[in-house]
LUMDREN-479814 format. One record per atom (N, C-alpha, C, O): residue number from 1; residue in one letter; atom name; z, x negated, y negated. Coordinates in pm, 1 decimal, always signed. Each point is the difference from the previous one (the first is absolute). Layout:
BEGIN
<NUM, 'a', 'CA', <Z, X, Y>> ...
//
This chain:
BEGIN
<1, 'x', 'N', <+1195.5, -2154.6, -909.5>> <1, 'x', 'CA', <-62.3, +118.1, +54.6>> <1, 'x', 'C', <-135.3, -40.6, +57.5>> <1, 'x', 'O', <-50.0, -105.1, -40.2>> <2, 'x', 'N', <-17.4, +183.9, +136.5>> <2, 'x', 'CA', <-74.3, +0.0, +70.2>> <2, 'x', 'C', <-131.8, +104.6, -54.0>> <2, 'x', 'O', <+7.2, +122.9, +1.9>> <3, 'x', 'N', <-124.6, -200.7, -48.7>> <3, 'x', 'CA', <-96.5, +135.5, -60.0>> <3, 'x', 'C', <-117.6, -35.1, +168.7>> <3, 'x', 'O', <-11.7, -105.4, +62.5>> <4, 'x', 'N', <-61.7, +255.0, -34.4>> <4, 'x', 'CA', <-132.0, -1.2, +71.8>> <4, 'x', 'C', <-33.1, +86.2, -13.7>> <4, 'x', 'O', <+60.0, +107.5, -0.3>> <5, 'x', 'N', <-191.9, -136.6, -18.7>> <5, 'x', 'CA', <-136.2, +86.9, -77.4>> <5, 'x', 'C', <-86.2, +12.5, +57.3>> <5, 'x', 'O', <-98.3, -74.1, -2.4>> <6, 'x', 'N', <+121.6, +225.0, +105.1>> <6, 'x', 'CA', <-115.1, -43.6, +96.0>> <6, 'x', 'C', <-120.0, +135.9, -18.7>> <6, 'x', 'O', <+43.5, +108.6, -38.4>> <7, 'x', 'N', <-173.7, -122.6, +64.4>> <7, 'x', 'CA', <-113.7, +63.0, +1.0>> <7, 'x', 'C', <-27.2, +44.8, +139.7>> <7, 'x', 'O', <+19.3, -81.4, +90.4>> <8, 'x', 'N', <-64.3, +208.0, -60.6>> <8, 'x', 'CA', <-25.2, +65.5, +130.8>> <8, 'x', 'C', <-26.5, -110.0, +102.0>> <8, 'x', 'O', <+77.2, -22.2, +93.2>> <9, 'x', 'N', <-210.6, -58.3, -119.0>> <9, 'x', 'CA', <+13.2, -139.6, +89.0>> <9, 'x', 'C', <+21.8, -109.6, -2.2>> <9, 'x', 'O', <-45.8, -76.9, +84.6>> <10, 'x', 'N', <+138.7, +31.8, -203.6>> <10, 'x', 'CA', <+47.3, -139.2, -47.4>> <10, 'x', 'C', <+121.6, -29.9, -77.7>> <10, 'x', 'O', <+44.2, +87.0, -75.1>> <11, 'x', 'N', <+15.8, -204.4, +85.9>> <11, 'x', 'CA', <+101.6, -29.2, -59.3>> <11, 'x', 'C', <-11.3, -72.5, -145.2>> <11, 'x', 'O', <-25.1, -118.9, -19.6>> <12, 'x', 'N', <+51.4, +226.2, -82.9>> <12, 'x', 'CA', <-40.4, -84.1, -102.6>> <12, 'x', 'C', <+7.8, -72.1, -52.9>> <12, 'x', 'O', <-79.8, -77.1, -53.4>> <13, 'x', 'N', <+234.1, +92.0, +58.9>> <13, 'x', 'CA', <+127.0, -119.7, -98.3>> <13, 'x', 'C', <+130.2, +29.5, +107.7>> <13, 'x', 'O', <+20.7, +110.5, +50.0>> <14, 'x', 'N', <+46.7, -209.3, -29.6>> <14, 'x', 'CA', <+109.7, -46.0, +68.9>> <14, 'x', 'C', <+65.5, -118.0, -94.3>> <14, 'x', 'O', <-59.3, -99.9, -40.7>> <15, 'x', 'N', <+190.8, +134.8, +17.1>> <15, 'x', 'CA', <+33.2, -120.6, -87.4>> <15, 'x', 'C', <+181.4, +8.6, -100.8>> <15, 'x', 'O', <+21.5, +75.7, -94.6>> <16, 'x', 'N', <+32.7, -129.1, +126.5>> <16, 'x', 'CA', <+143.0, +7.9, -74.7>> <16, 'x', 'C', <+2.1, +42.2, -122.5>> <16, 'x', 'O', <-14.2, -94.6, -77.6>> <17, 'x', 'N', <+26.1, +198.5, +23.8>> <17, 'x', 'CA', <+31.7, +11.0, -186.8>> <17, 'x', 'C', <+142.7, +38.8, -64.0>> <17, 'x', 'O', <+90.1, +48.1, +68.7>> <18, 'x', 'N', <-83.8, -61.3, -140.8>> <18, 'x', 'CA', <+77.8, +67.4, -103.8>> <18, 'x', 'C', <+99.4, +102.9, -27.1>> <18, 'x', 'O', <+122.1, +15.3, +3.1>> <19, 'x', 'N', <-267.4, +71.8, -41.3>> <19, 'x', 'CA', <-39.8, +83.9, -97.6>> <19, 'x', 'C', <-126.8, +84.1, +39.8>> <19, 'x', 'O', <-97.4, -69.1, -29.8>> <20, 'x', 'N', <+42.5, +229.9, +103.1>> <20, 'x', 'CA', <-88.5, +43.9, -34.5>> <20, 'x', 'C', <-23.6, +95.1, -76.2>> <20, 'x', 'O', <+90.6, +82.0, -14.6>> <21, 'x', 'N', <-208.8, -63.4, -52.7>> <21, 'x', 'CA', <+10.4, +93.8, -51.3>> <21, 'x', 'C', <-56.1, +175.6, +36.0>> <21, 'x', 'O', <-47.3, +2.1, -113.6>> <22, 'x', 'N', <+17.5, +120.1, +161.2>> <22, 'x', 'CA', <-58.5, +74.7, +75.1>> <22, 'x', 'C', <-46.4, +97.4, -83.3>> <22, 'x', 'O', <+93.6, +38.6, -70.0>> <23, 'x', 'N', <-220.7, +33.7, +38.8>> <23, 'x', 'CA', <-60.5, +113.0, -23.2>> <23, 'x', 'C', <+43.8, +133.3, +73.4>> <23, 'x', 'O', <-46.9, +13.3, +113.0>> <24, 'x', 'N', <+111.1, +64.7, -149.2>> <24, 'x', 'CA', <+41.0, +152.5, +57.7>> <24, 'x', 'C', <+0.2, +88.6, -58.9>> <24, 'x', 'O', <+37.6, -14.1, -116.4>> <25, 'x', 'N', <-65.6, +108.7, +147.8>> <25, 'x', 'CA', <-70.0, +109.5, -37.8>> <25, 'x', 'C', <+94.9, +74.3, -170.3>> <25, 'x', 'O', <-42.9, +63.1, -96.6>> <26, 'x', 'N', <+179.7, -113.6, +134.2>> <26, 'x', 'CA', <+44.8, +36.7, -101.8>> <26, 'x', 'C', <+30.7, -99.3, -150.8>> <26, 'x', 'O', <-12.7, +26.1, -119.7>> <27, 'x', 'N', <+59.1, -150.8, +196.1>> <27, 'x', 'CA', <-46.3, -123.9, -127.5>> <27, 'x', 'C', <+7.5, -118.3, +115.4>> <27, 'x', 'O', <+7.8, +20.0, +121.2>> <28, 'x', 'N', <-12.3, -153.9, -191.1>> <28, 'x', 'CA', <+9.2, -153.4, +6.1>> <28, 'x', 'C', <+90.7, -11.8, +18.8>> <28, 'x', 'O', <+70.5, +9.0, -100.5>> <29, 'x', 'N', <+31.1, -47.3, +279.8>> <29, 'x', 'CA', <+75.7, -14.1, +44.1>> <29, 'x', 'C', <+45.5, -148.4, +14.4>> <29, 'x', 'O', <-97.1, -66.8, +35.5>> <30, 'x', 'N', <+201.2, -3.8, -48.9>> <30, 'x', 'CA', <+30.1, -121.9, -7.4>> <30, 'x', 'C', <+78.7, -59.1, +151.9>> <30, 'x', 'O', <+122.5, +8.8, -8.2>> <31, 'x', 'N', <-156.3, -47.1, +97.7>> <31, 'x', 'CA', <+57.5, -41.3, +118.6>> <31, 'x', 'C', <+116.0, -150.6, -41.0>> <31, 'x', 'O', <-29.5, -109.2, -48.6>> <32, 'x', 'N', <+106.7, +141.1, +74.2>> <32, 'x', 'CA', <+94.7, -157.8, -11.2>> <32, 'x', 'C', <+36.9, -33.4, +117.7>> <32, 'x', 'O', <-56.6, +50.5, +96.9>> <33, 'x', 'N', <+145.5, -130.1, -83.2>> <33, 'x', 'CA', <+75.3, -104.3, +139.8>> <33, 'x', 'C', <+74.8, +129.8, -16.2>> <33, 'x', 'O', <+19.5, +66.2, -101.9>> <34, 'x', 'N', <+34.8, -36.0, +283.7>> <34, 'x', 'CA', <+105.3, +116.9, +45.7>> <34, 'x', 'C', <-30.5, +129.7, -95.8>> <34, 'x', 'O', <+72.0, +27.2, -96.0>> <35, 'x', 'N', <-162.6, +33.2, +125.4>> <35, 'x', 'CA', <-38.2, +143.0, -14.5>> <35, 'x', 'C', <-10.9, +30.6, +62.2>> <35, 'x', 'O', <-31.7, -52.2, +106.9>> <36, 'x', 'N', <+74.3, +290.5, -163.6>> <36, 'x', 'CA', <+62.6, +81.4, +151.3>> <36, 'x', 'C', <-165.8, +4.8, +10.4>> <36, 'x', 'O', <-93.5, -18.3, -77.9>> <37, 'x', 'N', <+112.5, +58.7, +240.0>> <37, 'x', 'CA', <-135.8, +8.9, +84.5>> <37, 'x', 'C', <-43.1, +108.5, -71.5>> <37, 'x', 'O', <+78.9, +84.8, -41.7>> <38, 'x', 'N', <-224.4, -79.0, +19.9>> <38, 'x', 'CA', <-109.0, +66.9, -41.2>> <38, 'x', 'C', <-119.6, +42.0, +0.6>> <38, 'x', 'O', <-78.9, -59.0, -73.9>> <39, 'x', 'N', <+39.3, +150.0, +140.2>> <39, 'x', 'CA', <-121.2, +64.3, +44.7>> <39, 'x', 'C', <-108.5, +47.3, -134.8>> <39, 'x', 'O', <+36.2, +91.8, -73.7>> <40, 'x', 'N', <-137.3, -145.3, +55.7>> <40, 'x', 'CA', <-60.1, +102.9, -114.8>> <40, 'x', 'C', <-157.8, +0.0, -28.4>> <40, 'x', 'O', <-52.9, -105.5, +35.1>> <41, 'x', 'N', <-14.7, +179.0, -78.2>> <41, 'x', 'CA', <-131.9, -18.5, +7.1>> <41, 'x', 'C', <-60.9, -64.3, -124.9>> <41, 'x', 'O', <+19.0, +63.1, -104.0>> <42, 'x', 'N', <-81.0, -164.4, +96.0>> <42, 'x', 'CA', <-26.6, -72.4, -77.0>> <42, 'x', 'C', <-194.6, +24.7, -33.9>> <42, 'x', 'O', <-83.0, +11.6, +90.2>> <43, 'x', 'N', <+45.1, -8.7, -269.9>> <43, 'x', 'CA', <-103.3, +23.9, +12.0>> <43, 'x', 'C', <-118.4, -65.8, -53.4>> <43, 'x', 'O', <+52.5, -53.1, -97.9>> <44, 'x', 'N', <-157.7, +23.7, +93.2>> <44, 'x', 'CA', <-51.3, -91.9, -33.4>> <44, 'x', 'C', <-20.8, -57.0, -144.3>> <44, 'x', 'O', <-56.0, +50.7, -97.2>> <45, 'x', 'N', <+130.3, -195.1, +116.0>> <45, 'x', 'CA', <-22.9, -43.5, -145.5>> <45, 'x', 'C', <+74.7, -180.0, +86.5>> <45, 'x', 'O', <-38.8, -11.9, +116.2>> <46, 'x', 'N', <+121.2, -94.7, -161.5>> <46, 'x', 'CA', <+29.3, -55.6, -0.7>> <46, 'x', 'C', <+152.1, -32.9, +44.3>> <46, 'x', 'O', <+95.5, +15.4, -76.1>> <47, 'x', 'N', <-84.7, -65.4, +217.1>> <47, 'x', 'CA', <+129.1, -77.9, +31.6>> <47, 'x', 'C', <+41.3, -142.7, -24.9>> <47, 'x', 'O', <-49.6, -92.0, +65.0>> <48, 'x', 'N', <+146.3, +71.8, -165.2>> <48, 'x', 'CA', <+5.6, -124.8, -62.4>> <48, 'x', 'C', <+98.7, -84.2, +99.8>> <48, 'x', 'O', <+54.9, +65.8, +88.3>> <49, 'x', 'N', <-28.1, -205.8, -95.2>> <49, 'x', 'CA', <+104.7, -51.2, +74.7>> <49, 'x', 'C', <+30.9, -86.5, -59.6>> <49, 'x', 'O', <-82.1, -57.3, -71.7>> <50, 'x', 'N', <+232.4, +10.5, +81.4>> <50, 'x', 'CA', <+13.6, -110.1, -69.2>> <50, 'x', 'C', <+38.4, -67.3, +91.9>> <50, 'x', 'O', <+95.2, +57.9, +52.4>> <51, 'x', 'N', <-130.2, -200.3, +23.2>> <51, 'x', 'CA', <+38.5, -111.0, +55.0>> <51, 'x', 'C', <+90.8, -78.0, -51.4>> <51, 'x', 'O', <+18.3, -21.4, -119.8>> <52, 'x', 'N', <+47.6, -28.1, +222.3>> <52, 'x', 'CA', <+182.2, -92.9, -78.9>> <52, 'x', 'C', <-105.6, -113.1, -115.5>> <52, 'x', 'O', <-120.7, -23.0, -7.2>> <53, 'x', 'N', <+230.6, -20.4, -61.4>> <53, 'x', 'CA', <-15.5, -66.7, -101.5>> <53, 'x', 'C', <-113.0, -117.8, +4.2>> <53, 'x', 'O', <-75.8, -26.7, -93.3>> <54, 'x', 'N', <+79.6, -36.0, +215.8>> <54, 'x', 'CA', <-43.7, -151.3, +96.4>> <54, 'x', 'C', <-166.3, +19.3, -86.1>> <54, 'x', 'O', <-55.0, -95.5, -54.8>> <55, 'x', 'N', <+6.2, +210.7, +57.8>> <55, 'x', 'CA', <-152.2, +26.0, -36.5>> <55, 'x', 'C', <-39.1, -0.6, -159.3>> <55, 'x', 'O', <+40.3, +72.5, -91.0>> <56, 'x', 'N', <-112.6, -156.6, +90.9>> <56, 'x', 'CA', <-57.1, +5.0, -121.0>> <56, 'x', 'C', <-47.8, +124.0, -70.9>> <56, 'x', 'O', <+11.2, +28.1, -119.4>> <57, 'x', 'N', <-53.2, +23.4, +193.2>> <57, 'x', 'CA', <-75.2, +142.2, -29.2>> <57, 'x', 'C', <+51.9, +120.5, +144.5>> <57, 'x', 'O', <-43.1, +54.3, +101.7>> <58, 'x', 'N', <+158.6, -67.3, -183.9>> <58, 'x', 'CA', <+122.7, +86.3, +57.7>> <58, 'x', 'C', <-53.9, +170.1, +1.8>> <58, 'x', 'O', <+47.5, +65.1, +93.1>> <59, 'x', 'N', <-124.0, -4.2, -170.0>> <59, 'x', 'CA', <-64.4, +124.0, +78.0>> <59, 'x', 'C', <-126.5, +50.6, +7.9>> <59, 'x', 'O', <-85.8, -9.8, -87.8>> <60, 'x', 'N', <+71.8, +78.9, +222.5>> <60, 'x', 'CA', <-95.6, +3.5, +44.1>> <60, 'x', 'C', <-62.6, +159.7, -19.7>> <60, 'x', 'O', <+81.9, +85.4, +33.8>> <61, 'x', 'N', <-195.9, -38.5, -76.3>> <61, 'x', 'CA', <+12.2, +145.0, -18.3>> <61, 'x', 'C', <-97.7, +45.0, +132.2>> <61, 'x', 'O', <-85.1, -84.8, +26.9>> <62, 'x', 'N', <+85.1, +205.5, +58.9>> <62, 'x', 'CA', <-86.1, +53.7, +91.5>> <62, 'x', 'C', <-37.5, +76.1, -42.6>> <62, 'x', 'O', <+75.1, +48.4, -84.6>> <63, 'x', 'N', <-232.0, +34.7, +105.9>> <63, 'x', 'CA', <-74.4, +97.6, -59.2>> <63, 'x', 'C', <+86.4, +80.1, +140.7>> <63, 'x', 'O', <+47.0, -67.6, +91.5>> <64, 'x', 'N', <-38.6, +206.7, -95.2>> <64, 'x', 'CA', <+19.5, +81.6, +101.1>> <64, 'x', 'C', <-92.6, +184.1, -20.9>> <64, 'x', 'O', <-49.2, +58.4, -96.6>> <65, 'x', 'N', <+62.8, -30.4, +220.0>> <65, 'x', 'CA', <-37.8, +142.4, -4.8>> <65, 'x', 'C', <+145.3, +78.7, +55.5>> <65, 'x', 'O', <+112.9, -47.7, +11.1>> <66, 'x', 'N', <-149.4, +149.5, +10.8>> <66, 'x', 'CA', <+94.1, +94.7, +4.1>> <66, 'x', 'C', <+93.3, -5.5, +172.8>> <66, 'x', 'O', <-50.3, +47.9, +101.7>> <67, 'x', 'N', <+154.1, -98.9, -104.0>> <67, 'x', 'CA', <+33.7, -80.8, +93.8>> <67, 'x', 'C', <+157.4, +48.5, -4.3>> <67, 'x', 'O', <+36.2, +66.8, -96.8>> <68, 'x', 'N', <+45.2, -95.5, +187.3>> <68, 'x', 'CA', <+135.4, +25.0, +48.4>> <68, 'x', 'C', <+75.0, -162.7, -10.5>> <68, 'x', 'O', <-38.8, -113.3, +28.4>> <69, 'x', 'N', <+178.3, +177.5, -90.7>> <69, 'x', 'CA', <+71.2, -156.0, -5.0>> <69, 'x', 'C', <+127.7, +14.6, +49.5>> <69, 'x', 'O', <+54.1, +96.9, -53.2>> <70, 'x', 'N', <+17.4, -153.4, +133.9>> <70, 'x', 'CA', <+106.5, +29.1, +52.9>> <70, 'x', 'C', <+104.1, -145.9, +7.0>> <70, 'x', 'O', <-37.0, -103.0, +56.5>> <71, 'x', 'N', <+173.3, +118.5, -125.9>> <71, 'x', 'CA', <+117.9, -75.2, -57.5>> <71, 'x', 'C', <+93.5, +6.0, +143.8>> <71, 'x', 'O', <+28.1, +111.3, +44.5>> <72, 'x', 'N', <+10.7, -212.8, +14.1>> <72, 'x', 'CA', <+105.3, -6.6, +45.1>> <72, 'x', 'C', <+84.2, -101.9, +27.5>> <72, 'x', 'O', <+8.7, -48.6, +112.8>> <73, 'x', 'N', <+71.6, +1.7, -231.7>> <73, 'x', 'CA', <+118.5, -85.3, +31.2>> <73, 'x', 'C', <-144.9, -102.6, -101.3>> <73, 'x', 'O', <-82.5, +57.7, -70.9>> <74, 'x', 'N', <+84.5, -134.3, +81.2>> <74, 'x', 'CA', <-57.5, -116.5, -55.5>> <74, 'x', 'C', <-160.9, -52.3, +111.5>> <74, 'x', 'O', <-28.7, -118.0, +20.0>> <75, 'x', 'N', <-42.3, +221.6, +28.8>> <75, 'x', 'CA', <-108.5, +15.2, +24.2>> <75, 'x', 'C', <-85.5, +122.4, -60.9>> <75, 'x', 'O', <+36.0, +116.5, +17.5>> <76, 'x', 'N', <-158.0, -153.0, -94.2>> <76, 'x', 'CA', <-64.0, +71.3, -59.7>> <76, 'x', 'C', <-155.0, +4.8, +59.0>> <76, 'x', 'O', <-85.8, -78.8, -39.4>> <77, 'x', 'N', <+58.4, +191.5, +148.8>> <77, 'x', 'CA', <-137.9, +36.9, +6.8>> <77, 'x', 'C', <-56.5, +80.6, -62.3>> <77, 'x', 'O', <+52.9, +110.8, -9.5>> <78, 'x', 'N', <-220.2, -143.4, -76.0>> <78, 'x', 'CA', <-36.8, +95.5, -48.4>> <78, 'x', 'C', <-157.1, -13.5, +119.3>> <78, 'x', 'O', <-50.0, -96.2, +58.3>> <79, 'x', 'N', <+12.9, +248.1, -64.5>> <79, 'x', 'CA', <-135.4, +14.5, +102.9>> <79, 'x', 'C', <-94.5, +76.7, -89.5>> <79, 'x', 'O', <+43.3, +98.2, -60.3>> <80, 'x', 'N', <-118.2, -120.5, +52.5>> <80, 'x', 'CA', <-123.5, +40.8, -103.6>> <80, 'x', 'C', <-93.7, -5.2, +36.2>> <80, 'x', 'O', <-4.6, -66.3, +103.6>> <81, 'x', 'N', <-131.1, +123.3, -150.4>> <81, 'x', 'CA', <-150.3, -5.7, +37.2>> <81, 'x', 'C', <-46.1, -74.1, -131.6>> <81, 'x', 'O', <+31.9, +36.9, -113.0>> <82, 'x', 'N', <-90.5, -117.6, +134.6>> <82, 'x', 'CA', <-26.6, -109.8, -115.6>> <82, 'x', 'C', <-126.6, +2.9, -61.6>> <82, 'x', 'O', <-27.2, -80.7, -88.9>> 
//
């Protein structure tokens, strides 16, 4: 899967993972390989990722604000104000 983490004027994180994890309004959503597409508003606290195995320090956590994340097929954008 495909994670990008981008901020009104920057790209934060670009990078192959896993595994993310997402903040939404209703709980801690788990993204895997081939999930149905998904629109949702995500709110500020922490987007985790897990990078394939190859990494020593296989996850990575992002601080986020209250931001939109959208699932489709095995690309995962989340857009946030940071």
């Amino acid at each position: 899967m495909h994670l990008k983490i981008t901020a009104p004027d920057s790209l934060v994180f670009s990078w192959e993972v896993t595994k993310v994890s997402l903040p939404t309004d209703s709980w801690q959503i788990v993204i895997l390989p081939d999930h149905h597409p998904l629109a949702t508003v995500i709110l500020p606290w922490n987007v985790e990722a897990t990078l394939p195995t190859w990494s020593e320090h296989n996850t990575q956590s992002f601080a986020v604000g209250r931001g939109l994340a959208y699932v489709d097929g095995d690309n995962i954008v989340v857009t946030t104000a940071l």
